[in-house]
C-alpha positions, 0 to 999 in steps of 0.5 A, a space after each residue: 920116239 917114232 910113232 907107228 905109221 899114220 895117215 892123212 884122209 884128203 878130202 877126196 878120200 884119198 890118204 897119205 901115209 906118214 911117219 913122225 918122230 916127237 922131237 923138239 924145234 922145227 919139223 923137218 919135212 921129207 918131200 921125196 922125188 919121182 917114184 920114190 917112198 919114204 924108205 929111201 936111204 935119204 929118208 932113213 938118214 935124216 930120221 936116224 938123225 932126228 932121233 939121234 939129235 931130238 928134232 921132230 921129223 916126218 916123212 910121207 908118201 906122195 899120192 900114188 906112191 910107197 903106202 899113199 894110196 891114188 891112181 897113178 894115172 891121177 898124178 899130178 905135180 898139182 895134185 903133190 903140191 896140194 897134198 904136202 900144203 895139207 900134210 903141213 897144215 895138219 903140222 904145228 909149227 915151223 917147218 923145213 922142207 927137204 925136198 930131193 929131185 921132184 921134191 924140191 920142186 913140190 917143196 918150192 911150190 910149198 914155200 910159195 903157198 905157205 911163206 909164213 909156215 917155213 924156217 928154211 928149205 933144204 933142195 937136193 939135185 932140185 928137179 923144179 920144172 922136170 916135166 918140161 925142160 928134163 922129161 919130155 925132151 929126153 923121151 924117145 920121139 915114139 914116147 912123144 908121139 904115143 902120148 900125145 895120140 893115146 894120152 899115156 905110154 907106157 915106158 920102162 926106166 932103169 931104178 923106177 921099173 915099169 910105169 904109164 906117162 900121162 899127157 895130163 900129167 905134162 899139160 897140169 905141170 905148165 901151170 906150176 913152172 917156175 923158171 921162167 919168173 922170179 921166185 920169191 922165198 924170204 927164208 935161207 934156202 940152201 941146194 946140194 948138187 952133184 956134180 955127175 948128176 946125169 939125171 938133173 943136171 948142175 946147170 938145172 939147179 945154177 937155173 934155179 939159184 938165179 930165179 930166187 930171190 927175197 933170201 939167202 941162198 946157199 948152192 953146194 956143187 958136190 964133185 963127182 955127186 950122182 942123182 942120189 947123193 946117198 954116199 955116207 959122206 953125202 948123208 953126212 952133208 944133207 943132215 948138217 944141211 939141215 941143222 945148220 937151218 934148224 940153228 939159224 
């Protein structure tokens, strides 16, 4: 069954909205990317297969996304790290985490806080460290320059619609990179990539492999995949991604 949408009070009063499938085995945990919500077609997909296949299922809105609430200009990736570590402690039992583009970096931050929680970890055109290595350099130098003289800008971008940049959210950032030591995670991870992604490129997710370490790793180069990787063929993949971790 599917049950109505809930909501998780953080301590601050903040809340983030979700939504549960009761199945059984391990939660599979939908981390969605930048500007995105829980409605997505990825999202929808996976909880079309959980009801179809029985698992247990959830999906939520970051702070400052979809039905969450939060200023936006309070965001932080320190900020989704924190709140998917309290949506997971909420949880019992075993989880894997699907993290697509800005999900999987807060989904590989959530491996790191909570190792003991994790049976696998599905990464879709993972975007571990955007801010830094993808974000700021690809930004018109005028972008550059109003944000770090007035602390924001505000930018318009094709699919996620008009928003403000923060210079706080670049500074908090540094302190959660991750491609610059090893990344220890124990637990089978495996990333699907497309090949075409203009957005996070292939290269960023073979940066990625080369960093893991402590588990089997599994990278799937999709030819001629996009950032969304929403084709019915790709669908299909994601869902036998993750119940090949669910069987493992």
């Amino acid at each position: 069954m599917t049950d109505d949408i809930q909501h998780l009070t953080r301590p601050d009063g903040e809340t983030l909205a979700y939504r549960r499938v009761t199945g059984f085995g391990p939660i599979v945990v939908w981390i969605g990317g930048f500007r995105s919500d829980m409605e997505g077609t990825k999202a929808l997909a996976l909880e079309a297969a959980a009801r179809e296949r029985g698992w247990s299922y959830v999906r939520y809105d970051h702070f400052a996304h979809g039905l969450s609430s939060g200023d936006w200009r309070q965001a932080t990736v320190g900020r989704w790290r924190e709140d998917a570590v309290a949506l997971i402690d909420a949880l019992d039992g075993p989880v894997i985490p699907v993290g697509s583009s800005m999900g999987g970096w807060v989904a590989l931050l959530l491996a790191l806080a909570r190792p003991d929680r994790l049976l696998g970890l599905v990464l879709i055109n993972p975007a571990q460290d955007f801010t830094e290595r993808l974000m700021w350099p690809s930004l018109d130098d005028h972008v550059r320059q109003a944000i770090l003289r007035d602390g924001e800008a505000t930018i318009v971008e094709e699919g996620l619609g008009e928003y403000v940049l923060t210079a706080r959210m670049f500074e908090e950032a540094r302190d959660w990179l991750l491609l610059y030591t090893a990344i220890p995670i124990a637990t089978p991870v495996h990333v699907l990539q497309g090949r075409a992604d203009v957005t996070v490129p292939w290269t960023h997710a073979m940066a990625l492999t080369e960093r893991l370490t402590g588990g089997d790793v599994r990278l799937d180069l999709i030819e001629g995949g996009d950032h969304r990787l929403s084709t019915p063929r790709d669908l299909a993949r994601l869902i036998e991604a993750v119940e090949g971790l669910r069987g493992a």
